[in-house]
N, C-alpha and C positions, 0 to 999 in steps of 0.2 A: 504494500500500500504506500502510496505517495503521498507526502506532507509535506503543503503548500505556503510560506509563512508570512504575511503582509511585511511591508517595514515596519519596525514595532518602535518606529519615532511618534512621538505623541503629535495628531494634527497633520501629520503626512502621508502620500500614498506615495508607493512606486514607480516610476513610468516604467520601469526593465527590470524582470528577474533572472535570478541567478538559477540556472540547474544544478543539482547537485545530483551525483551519480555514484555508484558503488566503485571502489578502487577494486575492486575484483571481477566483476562482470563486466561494466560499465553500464548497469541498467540503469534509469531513472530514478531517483528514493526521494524527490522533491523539489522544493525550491524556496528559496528567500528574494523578501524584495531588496533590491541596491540604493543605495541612496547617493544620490546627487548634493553637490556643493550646497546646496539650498535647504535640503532636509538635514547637513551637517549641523549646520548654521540653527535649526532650530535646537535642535536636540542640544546643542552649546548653551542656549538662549534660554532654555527650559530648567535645564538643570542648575545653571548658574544661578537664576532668579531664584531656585528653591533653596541652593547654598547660601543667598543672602538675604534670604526673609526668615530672620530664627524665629517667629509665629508659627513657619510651617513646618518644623524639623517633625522629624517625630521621635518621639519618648524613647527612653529603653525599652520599656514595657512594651509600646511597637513593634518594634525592630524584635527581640527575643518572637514575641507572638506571631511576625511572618515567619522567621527562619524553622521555628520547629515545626508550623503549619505545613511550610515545604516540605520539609524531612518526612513529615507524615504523609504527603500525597506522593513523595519521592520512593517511598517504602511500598505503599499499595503500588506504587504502577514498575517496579526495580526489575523486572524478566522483560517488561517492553522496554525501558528505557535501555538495558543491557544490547536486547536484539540488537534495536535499532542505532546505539552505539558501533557495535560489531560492525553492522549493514556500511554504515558511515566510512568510517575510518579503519577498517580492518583488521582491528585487533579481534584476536579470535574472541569467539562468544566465553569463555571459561575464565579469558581474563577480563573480559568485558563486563562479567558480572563485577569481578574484585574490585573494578574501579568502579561503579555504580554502587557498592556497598561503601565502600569509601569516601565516597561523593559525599553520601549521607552521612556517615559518621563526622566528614567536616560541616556540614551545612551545621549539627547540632554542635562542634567545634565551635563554631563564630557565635549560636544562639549563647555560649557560656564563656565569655569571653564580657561579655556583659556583668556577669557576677565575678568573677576571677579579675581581671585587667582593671586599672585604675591609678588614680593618682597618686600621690604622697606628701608628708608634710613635710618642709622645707626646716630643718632645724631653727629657732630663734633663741631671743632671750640667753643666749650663751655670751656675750660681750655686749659693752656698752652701745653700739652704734645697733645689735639688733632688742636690746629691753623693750620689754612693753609691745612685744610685735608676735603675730601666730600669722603661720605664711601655709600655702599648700597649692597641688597641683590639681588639675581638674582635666581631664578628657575631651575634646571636642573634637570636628571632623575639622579636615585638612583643606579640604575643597573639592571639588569636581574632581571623580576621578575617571580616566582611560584608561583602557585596560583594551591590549591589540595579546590575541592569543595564538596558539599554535596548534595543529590539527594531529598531535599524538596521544592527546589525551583528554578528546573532543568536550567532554563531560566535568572531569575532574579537576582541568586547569581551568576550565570557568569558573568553578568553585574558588578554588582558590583565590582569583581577582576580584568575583565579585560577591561572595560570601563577605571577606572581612570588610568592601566598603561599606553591604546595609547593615553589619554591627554598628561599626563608627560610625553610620549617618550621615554619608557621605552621597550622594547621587553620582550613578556613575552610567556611564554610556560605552558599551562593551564591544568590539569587535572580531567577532571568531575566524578564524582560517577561514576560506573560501571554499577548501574539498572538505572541510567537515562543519557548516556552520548550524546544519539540527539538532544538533545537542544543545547548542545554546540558548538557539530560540526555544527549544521545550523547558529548559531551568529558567528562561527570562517570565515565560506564560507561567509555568509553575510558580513561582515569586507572585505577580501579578492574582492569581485565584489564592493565591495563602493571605489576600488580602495589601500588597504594597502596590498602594497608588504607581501609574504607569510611568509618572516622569522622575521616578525615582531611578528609575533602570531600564532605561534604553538600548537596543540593539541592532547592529546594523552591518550589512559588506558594502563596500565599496569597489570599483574594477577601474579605482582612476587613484593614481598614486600621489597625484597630487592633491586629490582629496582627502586622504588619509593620513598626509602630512600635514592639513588643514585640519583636522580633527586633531593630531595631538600635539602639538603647537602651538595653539591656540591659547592668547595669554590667558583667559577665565580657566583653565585647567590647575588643579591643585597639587597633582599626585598624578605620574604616567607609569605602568604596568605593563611591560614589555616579557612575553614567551614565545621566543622566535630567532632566527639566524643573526651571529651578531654583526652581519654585514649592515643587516636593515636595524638592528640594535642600537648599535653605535651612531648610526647616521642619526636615526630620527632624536637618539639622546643630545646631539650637537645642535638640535634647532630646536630645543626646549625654549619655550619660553623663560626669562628671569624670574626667579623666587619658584616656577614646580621643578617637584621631588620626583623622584622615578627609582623602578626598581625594574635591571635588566636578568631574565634568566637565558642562557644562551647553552651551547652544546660545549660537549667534551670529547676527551681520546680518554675514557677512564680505562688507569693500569690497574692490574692486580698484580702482586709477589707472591709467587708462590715459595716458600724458606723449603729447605731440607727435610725439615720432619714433618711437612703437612700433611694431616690425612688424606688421602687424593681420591680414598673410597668415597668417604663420605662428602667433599666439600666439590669434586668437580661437576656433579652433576648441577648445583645451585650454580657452579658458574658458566656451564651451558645455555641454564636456563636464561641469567640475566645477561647472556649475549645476544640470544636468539629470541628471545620475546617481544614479544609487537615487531618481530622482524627485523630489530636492532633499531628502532626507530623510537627510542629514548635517550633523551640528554647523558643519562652517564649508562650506560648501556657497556657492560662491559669486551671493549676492546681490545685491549694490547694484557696479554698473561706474559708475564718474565718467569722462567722456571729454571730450575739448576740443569747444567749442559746434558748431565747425563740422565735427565729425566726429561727433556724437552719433550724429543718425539714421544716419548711414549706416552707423553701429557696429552699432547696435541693430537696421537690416535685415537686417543681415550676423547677428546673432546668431538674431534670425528665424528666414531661411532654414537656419542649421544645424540650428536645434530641428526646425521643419519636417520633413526627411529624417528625423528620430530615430522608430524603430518604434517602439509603441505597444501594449503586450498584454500578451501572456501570460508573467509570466518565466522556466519552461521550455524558449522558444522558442529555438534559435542565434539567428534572426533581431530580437529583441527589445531595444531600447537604453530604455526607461522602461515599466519595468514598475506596479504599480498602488501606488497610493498604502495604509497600513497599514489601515486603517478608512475603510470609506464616509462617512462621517461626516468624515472629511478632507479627503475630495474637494469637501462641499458647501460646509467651511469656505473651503480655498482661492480656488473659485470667488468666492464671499463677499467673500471681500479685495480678488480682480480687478476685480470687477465695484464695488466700492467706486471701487479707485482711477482705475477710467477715468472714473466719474460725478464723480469728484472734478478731473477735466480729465487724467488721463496717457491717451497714444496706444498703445492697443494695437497691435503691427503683428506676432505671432505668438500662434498658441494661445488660450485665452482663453473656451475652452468643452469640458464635461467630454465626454469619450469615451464613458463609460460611466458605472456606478455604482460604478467600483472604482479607475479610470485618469483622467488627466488630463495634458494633452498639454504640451510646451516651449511657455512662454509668456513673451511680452516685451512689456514696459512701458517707453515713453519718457517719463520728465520725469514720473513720479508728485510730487503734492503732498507736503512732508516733512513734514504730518501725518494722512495716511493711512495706514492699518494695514502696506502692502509698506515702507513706507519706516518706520515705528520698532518694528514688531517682529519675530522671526524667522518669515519663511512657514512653512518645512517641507512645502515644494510645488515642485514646477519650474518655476518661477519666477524670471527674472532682470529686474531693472529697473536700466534705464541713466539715469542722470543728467550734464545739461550742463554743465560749469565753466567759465570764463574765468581762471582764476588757480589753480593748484595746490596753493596755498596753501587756496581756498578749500575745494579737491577733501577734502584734509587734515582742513579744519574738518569739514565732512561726513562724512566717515569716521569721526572722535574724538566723533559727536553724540551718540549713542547709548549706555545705560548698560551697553554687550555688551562685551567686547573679546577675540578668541581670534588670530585669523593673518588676513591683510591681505595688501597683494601691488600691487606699483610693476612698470608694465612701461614700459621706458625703454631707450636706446641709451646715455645718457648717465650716467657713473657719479655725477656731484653730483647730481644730480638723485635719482638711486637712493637713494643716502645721506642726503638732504635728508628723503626721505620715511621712510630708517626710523628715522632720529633724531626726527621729530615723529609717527608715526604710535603712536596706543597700539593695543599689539598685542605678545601674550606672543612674537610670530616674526612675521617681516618676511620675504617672501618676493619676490625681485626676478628678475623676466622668468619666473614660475612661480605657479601656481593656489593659489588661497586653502586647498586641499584637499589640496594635498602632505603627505605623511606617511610616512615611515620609524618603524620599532618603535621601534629603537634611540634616536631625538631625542626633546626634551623634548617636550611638549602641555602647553599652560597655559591654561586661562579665566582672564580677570582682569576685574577689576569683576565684574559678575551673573553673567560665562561660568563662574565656575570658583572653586574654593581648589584650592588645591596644583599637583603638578605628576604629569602622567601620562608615561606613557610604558616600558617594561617595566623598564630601569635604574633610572628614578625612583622608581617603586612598587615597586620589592625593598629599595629604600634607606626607603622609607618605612615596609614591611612588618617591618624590624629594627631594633635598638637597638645604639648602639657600646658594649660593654660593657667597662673598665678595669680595669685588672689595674696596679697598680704594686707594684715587688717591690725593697725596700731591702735590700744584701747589704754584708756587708763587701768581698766580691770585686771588687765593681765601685767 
C-alpha cells in the first residue's frame, strides 16, 4: 500500500511530489509533498512567531503529555511502523523492528527528561561581593530548531532530532532524506494526533539545494541538527547564521583491535554482525579489524564464512540479515572500491561480487593496501577489511590514521592492555570486549575530527536544544 503525504507546512500545499520507492525493488511505497522557497519561508515565519510569543509555549505538563501519547500510538501501530520502515530504507525487517522499539523507548527518553534534566543553584553568600544574594538556573528553549537527517535510520534518527526539541519547547521544522522521508512524516502525524498543535513541528523535502541552504541558514534559527555526509556537514555549518548552535553527526572508518588472547569464538560473530548490518550503512559500522599477523587470515576466514551464511534480499523477508544497499548506484560504487583494493594486492576470501542491482553480499578483504579507497575512506557497504599487526602499538597507529574518529573497540582478556588502548586510541568512546556499533539513547555519541561537532545522544541534544537561564534575587532576608 502507498502512502501519500501532503507538505505538512502549516497553510501550504505542494505544487510537486516526491516519489519514494523501495531500494530493493524499486516499486512505489508513496510520496511527500516538496516544498518550495515560499512554503520555506512560512514554516521559518510560523515557528519563529511561536518561539517568541512565550503566551504560547506550552507547559511541561504538555510537552511530557504528547510524547508519551506518541509512545502509546507508536507501541499499538510498532509491526507497521517496523514493515514499512524495512519497505523504506532497507534494513531488514528483524532489525527494523529493534529500531522501532527503540524509537519508542526514546520518545519516553525525552517525555523524562522533563522530571530528570534541570537547572541548578549558582552558589552565593560565600564572600562579601555575593551576601545577601540566592542565584539559580532555569531551563528554556534555544530557538527554532532544524534538524536535516539521514536515510539509515529513517525512524530512529528522527527521534532523536526531534524528540529532545518538543521536550525543551523548542518548534522545530524537520527534514528527512529524500529515499526515506515516510518514517518521518508518520512520527511528525503521530506527534500531531498525541495532541501537538501543527506549527510546533513541521516537515518537509526539498529537491532545490539552495532551498535547503535557505532553510538552515536562516538567521530566526536557534539550534541546527545535522545526520549526514560531512561534505554537506561542514559546508552548511560554514553558513550558519551568527549566534545558532549546531550539532554535526557525520560517518567513520570505525577500527576494532583484536589483542592476542581475545576470544574469537565468542566475540567474532558480534563483529560480523556490526559490519554487515543494515548492509554496512551505519556511521560506525565496523570497518577496519587489526588482528595479530598470525591470526589475520584465519580471523578474516572466520569473518568470511559468517558473512557467507548472512541472507541476502528482500528486507521484508523474516529470513533476510543484508538487505539492499540505499541506491543502485551504491552498489556499483562499493563494488568499485572492492575490486580497486584486490587489484591493488588485498585477498579477497568472502563476497566480492554484487547480487543484484540493488544488494551486495558480506565481503572481506585481507591486508588491503593503506592507500586504497577501503582503507582511508568510509565504505558505507558490507564490507569488513582485516588488517595484520605485529605490535599493538602499531594496530593503535592505524587506527588514529585517519582524519575520522567516532567509537573504536579493544577486544582483550587483559585489562592493561584494555586501558592501554583506550588511553591512546582517539575515539569520542572506547568500547572494550564490544562492537564499534554499540549504542544506548541515553550515552553520549560524538564524531571528533571530520566525524562530528558536538555531542548527540537524546540527554545531550535536550541540553543543547536549551539555555540555562539566571535569575539572581538580592533580598535583605537572606
Amino acid at each position: 500500500m502507498a502512502e501519500d503525504y501532503p507538505l505538512m507546512i502549516a497553510g501550504c500545499e505542494a505544487e510537486k511530489q516526491l516519489a519514494v520507492t523501495s531500494p530493493f525493488d524499486g516499486s512505489r511505497i508513496g510520496s511527500v509533498g516538496i516544498a518550495d522557497s515560499g512554503a520555506v519561508e512560512t514554516a521559518l515565519s510560523a515557528a519563529f512567531a511561536l518561539y517568541r510569543d512565550r503566551s504560547r509555549w506550552l507547559s511541561g505538563a504538555e510537552r511530557v503529555g504528547v510524547l508519551n501519547k506518541a509512545a502509546e500510538i507508536m507501541q499499538d501501530r510498532s509491526e507497521y511502523l517496523a514493515t514499512e520502515a524495512a519497505r523504506e530504507g532497507g534494513k531488514p525487517l528483524l532489525d527494523s523492528r529493534i529500531e522501532v522499539a527503540r524509537a519508542i523507548d526514546g520518545v519516553r527518553n525525552c517525555a523524562e527528561l522533563l522530571r530528570n534534566e534541570s537547572g541548578r543553584e549558582i552558589p552565593m553568600d560565600i564572600n562579601p561581593a555575593s551576601a545577601g544574594r540566592l542565584a539559580f538556573t532555569h531551563r528554556e528553549p534555544i530557538g527554532v530548531v532544524v534538524a536535516v537527517s539521514a536515510f539509515n535510520h529513517p525512524l530512529n534518527l528522527i527521534i532523536h532530532q526531534v524528540g529532545p526539541a518538543i521536550a525543551a519547547g523548542c518548534p522545530v521544522i524537520v527534514k528527512p532524506a529524500e529515499d526515506t522521508p515516510l518514517s518521518c512524516m508518520r512520527f511528525v502525524s503521530i506527534l500531531r494526533e498525541a495532541g501537538l498543535p501543527e506549527k510546533w513541528c513541521q516537515a518537509c523535502v526539498v529537491d532545490d539545494l539552495n532551498i535547503a541552504e535557505q532553510l538552515v541558514t536562516d538567521g530566526r534559527v536557534g539550534f541546527f541538527s545535522f545526520i549526514g555526509s560531512a561534505k554537506v556537514g561542514w559546508m552548511l555549518h560554514s553558513k550558519l547564521a551568527p549566534g545558532a548552535r549546531c550539532a554535526l553527526e557525520h560517518g567513520g572508518a570505525a577500527p576494532v583491535i583484536l589483542a592476542e588472547d581475545a576470544d574469537l569464538d565468542e566475540n567474532l560473530p558480534m563483529i560480523a554482525k556490526a559490519g554487515f548490518y543494515h548492509a554496512g550503512q551505519v556511521c560506525v559500522s565496523v570497518q577496519r579489524v587489526y588482528a595479530p599477523s598470525r591470526l589475520a587470515e584465519e580471523i578474516a576466514k572466520h569473518l568470511a564464512e559468517l558473512g557467507d551464511a548472512m541472507q541476502v534480499g528482500d528486507p521484508v523477508s523474516e529470513d533476510t540479515d543484508i538487505g539492499p544497499l540505499i541506491r543502485s548506484r551504491e552498489v556499483t560504487r562499493v563494488h568499485e572500491w572492492v575490486d580497486q583494493a584486490v587489484n591493488d594486492g588485498a585477498r579477497l576470501l568472502g563476497g566480492g561480487k554484487p547480487v543484484s542491482d540493488t544488494c551486495y553480499p558480506a565481503t572481506v578483504l585481507l591486508n588491503p593496501p593503506g592507500d586504497t579507497k577501503v582503507s582511508r575512506n568510509e565504505i558505507f557497504g558490507p564490507v569488513i577489511c582485516v588488517y595484520a599487526y605485529d605490535d599493538i602499538d602499531e594496530a593503535i597507529r592505524q587506527a588514529n590514521s585517519l582524519p575520522y574518529a567516532f567509537q573504536a573497540s579493544i577486544y582483550t582478556r587483559d585489562m592493561d592492555t584494555a586501558l592501554h588502548a583506550y588511553k591512546n586510541l582517539d575515539a569520542a568512546a572506547v568500547m572494550i570486549n564490544e562492537h564499534t556499533a554499540f549504542r544506548v539513547d541515553w550515552m553520549p555519541f560524538a564524531g571528533l575530527k571530520q566525524s562530528g561537532y558536538g555531542v548527540g545522544g537524546i540527554r545531550y541534544t535536550y541540553e543543547d536544544m536549551t539555555m540555562e537561564k539566571m535569575m539572581v534575587i538580592r533580598s535583605k532576608a537572606l
